[in-house]
C-alpha positions, 0 to 999 in steps of 0.5 A: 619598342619604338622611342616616343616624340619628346613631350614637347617638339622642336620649335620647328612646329612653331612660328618661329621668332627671333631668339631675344639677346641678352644684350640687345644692339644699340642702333646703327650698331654693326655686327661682324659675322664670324666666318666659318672654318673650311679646315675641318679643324672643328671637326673630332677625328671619328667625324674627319674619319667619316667625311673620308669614308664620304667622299671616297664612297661617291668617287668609287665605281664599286661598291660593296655591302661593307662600303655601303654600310659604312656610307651610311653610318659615316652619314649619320656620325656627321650629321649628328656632329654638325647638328650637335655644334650648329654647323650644318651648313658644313655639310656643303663644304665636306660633301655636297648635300645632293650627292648624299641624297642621290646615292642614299636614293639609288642604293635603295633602289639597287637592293632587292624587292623579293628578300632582306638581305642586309641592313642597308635599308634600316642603315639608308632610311637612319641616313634620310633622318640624320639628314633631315635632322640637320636640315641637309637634305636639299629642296625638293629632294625629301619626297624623292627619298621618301618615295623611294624608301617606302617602294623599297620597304613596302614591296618586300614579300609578306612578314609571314613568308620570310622564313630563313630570313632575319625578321627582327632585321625586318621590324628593325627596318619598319621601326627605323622607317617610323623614327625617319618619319617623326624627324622628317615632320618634327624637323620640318620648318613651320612654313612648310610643315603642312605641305611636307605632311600633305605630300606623305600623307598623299605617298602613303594614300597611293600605296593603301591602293596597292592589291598587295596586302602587305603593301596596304598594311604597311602602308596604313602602319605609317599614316597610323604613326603621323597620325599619333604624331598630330593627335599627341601635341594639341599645341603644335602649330605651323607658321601662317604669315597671311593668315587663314582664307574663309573657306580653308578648313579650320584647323587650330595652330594652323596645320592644313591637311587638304586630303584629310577627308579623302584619308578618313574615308580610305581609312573608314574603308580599310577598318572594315576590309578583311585582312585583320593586320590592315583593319586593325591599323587603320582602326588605329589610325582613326582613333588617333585622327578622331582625337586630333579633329577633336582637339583641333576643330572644337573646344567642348562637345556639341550637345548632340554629340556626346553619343557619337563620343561615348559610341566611337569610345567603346570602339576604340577600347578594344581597338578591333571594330567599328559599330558600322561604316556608317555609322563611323561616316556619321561621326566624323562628319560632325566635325569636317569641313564641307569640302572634306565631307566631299571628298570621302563622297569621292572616295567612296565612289571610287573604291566601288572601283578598286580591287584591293576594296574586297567588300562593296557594301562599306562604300555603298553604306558610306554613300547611303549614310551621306544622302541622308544628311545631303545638306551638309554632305551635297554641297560640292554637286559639280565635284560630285558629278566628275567623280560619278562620271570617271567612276560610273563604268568601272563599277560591276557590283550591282548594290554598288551601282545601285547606291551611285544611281541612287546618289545620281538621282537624289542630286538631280531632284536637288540641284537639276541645273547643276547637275545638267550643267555639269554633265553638258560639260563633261570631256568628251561630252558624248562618251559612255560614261555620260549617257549612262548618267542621262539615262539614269536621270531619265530613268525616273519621272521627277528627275526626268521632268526637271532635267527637260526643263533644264536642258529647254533653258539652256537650249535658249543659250546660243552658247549653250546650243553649239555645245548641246549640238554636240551632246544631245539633238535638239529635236529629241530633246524639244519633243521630249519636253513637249510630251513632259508639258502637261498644257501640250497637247496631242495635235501639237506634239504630233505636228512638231513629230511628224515635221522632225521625225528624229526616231528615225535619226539617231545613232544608236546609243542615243536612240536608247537614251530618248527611249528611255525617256518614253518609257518614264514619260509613258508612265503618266496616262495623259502623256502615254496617249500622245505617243501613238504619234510615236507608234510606227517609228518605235515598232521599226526600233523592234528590228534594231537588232539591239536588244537594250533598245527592243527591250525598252520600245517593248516598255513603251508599248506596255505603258501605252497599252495599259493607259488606253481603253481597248478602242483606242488600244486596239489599232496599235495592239493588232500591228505589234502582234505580227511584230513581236513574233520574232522576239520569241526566239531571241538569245535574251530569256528577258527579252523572250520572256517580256515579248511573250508577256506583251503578246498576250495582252495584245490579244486581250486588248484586241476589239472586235471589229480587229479580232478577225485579223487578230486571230490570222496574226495568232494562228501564225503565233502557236507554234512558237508558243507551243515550242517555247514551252519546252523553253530551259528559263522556266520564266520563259516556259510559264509566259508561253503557256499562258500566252498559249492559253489566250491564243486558244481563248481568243481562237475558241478552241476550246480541246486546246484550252482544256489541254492547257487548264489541265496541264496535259502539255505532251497532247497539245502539238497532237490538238494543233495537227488535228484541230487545223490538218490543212496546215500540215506542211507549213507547220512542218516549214515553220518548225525547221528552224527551231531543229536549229535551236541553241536548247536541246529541249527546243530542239527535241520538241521541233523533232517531236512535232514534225513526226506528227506533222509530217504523217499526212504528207507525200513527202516524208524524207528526212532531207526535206524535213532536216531530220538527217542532220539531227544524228550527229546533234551534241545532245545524244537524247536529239540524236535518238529521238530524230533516229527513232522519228525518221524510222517510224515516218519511213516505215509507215510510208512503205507498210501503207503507202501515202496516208492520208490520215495518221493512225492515233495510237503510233502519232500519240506514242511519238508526241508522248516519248520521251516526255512521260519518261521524264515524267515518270 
């Protein structure tokens, strides 16, 4: 069992005051000071021993365990000698201070990260707490130690695999480390307690970041012992010669901790990981540290507060769950400072990041709890913004980025010019990471108008003008906010457009970021019918070859089309329709499936005096439609037998709209040969690229199609048709079915010569095989 702190701690946790004298000196009187012995006579013949154990252990060149070990001990027996008679500066006279902790140091280092193999841990992490209990470790040499001592120790496989190995040795060294650590703290001068407990605290931290679990649990077991050590003494107290600035937090005697938020929210986020040894040493970590932000920042319950007591009560009886992450968020939030409560916002957002966080959602909730309080948790908006900005990219959990931008958003309704301002000066300012941030701020109308409204003003700022040349053009960012200002009107905007023309200018990413702007902006009807200015400079984004940036040109268009009435929609749908043929093959199924969509309301938005040239674009439109509905994305399918079902509506074919109504989808490419036969070569043409096709369904149907098509053709050959090539297709159901198509077409052409007209029972058993066999 791990020995418990005295009751009351050393007076080091105290402001120190001079001891009173039992007979105080009278003035100008002269105390001489004794000089120290350098004979060692003070010293009993065990610590004479261990002094020469010392100094020939730093003069040998080998050294083996037996020499390590007595290193060590010897440590120990002088430390607690020079304690004991109040000499510890005869340390520096016997052997030098830096020469102990260098070697205790390196024999940590040497010992192996894989087994125990000796004592020497326990032994060397004893020696850095007799050390420290005799203030003999020189300045700035603890964290060193420590450091070393947790990398030695905390690396070690995990408990459970140390089979053949003395695992009491193994206990016997975590206990030991918890005895170094209570010394280390208690024994630490009052001017320097809360730095000393902030650089551990922050060692620990970087190790509950570890992917190893037994790393991160053993980690957690450590700040679960400090923990206990500040919750258990509500009198201990740091010595503070200035006093307290306004804004530092609050904390009674003095005892700073500055990660203390970024320590609870790790915390908050291991209690709910899956490896139960972690979950149930961080648990115990926060009731401790629960106990001391109750001790230290109030002397009574707030009155609203005593369900947060009695709830995170319950939960701390059996000490193996929390009641939620949120919920444990919103209960120590009462009692933190507004600096702290950002950063376990930070905290939260890079765990969104980190692998050894298996679990997401507590994060997300820990976010979700915060923008429901954004009064007293967005305080720090700048802060806020670095860390979306470092984190944004690495985040690939979907609810994870969902709750960050929901987070982005709920800043930029609040605080626009914060937010504008911080992101303009992000490093580099037109990285990844930033536009991405722009665009989900552009995502969103009332975001997006009061970002435009900023970045006007702050374009008015010289300053502000060479930097902003930098991060955004200003000719994107003036039209933008001209088509935003609800008292500009349309001939205004289209003079400024047509002088800049700044679509046609940008590179590609920022290009993405106006477009969505357009499409937020084109929500709003009075603002959609300014874009028709836009309208040649968009339809040329759909041959980018990008598909985020089609994807979002395509938005604009179905925003534009649905504000208009069919006169004014008519001009722009009759020039998208020849445009958004190409998009039907793409490799995206969203983007095949969306431009799909869109093509059929462009045909319903068509007035009759364009239906004319509309129906021309159409006739060149079936056969991709036909074919994309054998599409593998079911999604895809249905969008092209309905957009199928318009062109026939809008053609008035009326055998083909009964096809289609009826489902009777292995006659339609027979209607389309029979209803147009003049145009049997170009469909055999226009088919050839889909034998190409990446889905074998797509594939098959092309195959099916030419057999048809090419019936009333001179020449028939499979060259010409690209038939041949299909025999060796991957898909052994392609390969058949073009076998089967080029023996049917050569038969034909030697029994009756050229034909003039296909016979209807053979055309009709080739357009059924094989799709009734998949039906049966």
């Amino acid at each position: 069992m791990a020995e418990r702190p005295p009751r009351r701690p050393r007076v080091a946790w105290e402001a120190r005051a001079p001891q009173e004298s039992s007979s105080p000196l009278k003035p100008y009187e002269v105390c001489m000071v004794q000089p120290l012995q350098t004979d060692g006579s003070w010293l009993a013949v065990c610590e004479k021993e261990s002094v020469r154990c010392i100094q020939a252990f730093l003069k040998s060149t080998e050294k083996d365990e037996a020499q390590k070990m007595r290193f060590l001990q010897s440590i120990r027996t002088l430390c607690r000698a020079t304690r004991h008679k109040g000499l510890s500066q005869g340390l520096d006279v016997f052997c030098p201070r830096d020469e102990l902790a260098e070697n205790i140091r390196a024999l940590l280092q040497e010992e192996p990260r894989d087994h125990l193999r000796t004592a020497v841990r326990q032994q060397a992490v004893l020696a850095i707490a007799a050390l420290s209990s005799a203030e003999a470790v020189p300045e700035g040499q603890t964290i060193p130690l420590l450091d070393a001592c947790f990398s030695s120790v905390f690396c070690l496989p995990p408990k459970e695999d140390m089979q053949g190995l003395d695992t009491s040795l193994y206990h016997k060294t975590l206990h030991a480390m918890d005895t170094m650590l209570q010394t280390v703290v208690l024994d630490s001068p009052a001017s320097s307690l809360s730095k000393e407990l902030q650089s551990i605290l922050q060692m620990l931290l970087t190790f509950t970041k570890s992917p190893s679990a037994a790393v991160r649990e053993r980690a957690v077991g450590r700040i679960g012992m400090l923990s206990y050590l500040l919750a258990s003494y509500s009198s201990l107290e740091a010595w503070c010669p200035f006093g307290r600035e306004d804004d530092s937090p609050a904390c009674h005697g003095g005892i700073h901790i500055p990660i203390l938020g970024e320590l609870l929210g790790r915390l908050i986020l291991l209690s709910f990981c899956k490896d139960k040894e972690t979950s149930r040493a961080a648990l115990h970590a926060l009731h401790h540290l629960f106990r001391f932000l109750q001790q230290q920042r109030c002397s009574a319950w707030p009155e609203d507060n005593l369900q947060h007591q009695r709830v995170w009560g319950a939960a701390s009886i059996s000490c193996h769950s929390l009641p939620s992450t949120s919920a444990t968020t919103r209960v120590f939030g009462k009692y933190l400072q507004s600096l702290e409560r950002t950063d376990i916002i930070l905290t939260a957002i890079e765990a969104m990041t980190d692998a050894s966080i298996s679990d997401k959602e507590g994060a997300s909730s820990m976010l979700d709890e915060a923008m429901k309080d954004p009064n007293s948790w967005l305080t720090d908006v700048p802060k806020i913004m670095s860390g979306i900005h470092g984190s944004l990219e690495h985040i690939r959990v979907a609810p994870a980025r969902h709750s960050v931008d929901s987070l982005l958003l709920l800043l930029t309704n609040r605080c626009p010019r914060e937010v504008v301002k911080s992101l303009l000066k992000c490093s580099p300012p037109v990285d990844s990471a930033a536009l991405a941030m722009w665009e989900v701020m552009f995502s969103r109308l009332q975001p997006l108008e009061k970002v435009l409204r900023e970045l006007r003003i702050e374009l008015r700022n010289q300053r502000m003008r060479r930097l902003f040349s930098t991060v955004l053009e200003d000719t994107c960012i003036l039209q933008l906010t001209l088509l935003a200002a609800s008292d500009v009107r349309a001939k205004e905007f289209a003079a400024t457009y047509n002088l800049w023309r700044s679509l046609r200018h940008q590179s590609l990413e920022m290009l993405s970021l106006v477009l969505q702007g357009l499409v937020t902006l084109s929500q709003r009807p009075e603002t959609a019918r300014k874009m028709r200015v836009l309208l040649e400079d968009i339809v040329e984004t759909l041959e980018s070859g990008n598909e985020d940036i089609q994807m979002k040109a395509l938005l604009v268009f179905r925003n534009m089309l649905g504000h208009m009435r069919r006169q004014e929609a008519s001009p722009i749908a009759l020039q998208l329709a020849e445009k958004l043929l190409p998009l039907f093959n793409h490799e995206s199924s969203q983007l095949r499936e969306f431009s799909l969509r869109l093509f059929r309301e462009v045909m319903q938005k068509v007035a009759w005096r364009h239906k004319r040239q509309m129906r021309k674009n159409v006739r060149q439109g079936l056969l991709p439609l036909f074919f994309r509905m054998s599409d593998q994305s079911q999604s895809v399918a249905k969008a092209s037998g309905e957009a199928l079902l318009a062109a026939a509506e809008l053609l008035k074919w009326k055998q083909l709209r009964h096809l289609l109504q009826t489902q009777q989808t292995w006659r339609i490419g027979e209607c389309l040969v029979v209803q147009d036969r003049s145009r049997a070569e170009e469909y055999c043409h226009q088919s050839l690229p889909y034998l190409k096709d990446a889905q074998a369904t797509v594939r098959e149907a092309a195959v099916r199609f030419i057999g048809l098509a090419a019936r009333p053709l001179r020449d028939q050959s499979p060259e010409k048709l690209s038939l041949k090539a299909l025999e060796k297709d991957v898909e052994p159901s392609v390969c058949s079915l073009a076998s089967q198509t080029m023996l049917i077409l050569s038969s034909s052409q030697e029994a009756a010569g050229i034909r003039k007209r296909p016979a209807s029972g053979s055309t009709r058993a080739l357009c059924c095989w094989p799709c009734k066999a998949r039906e049966r």
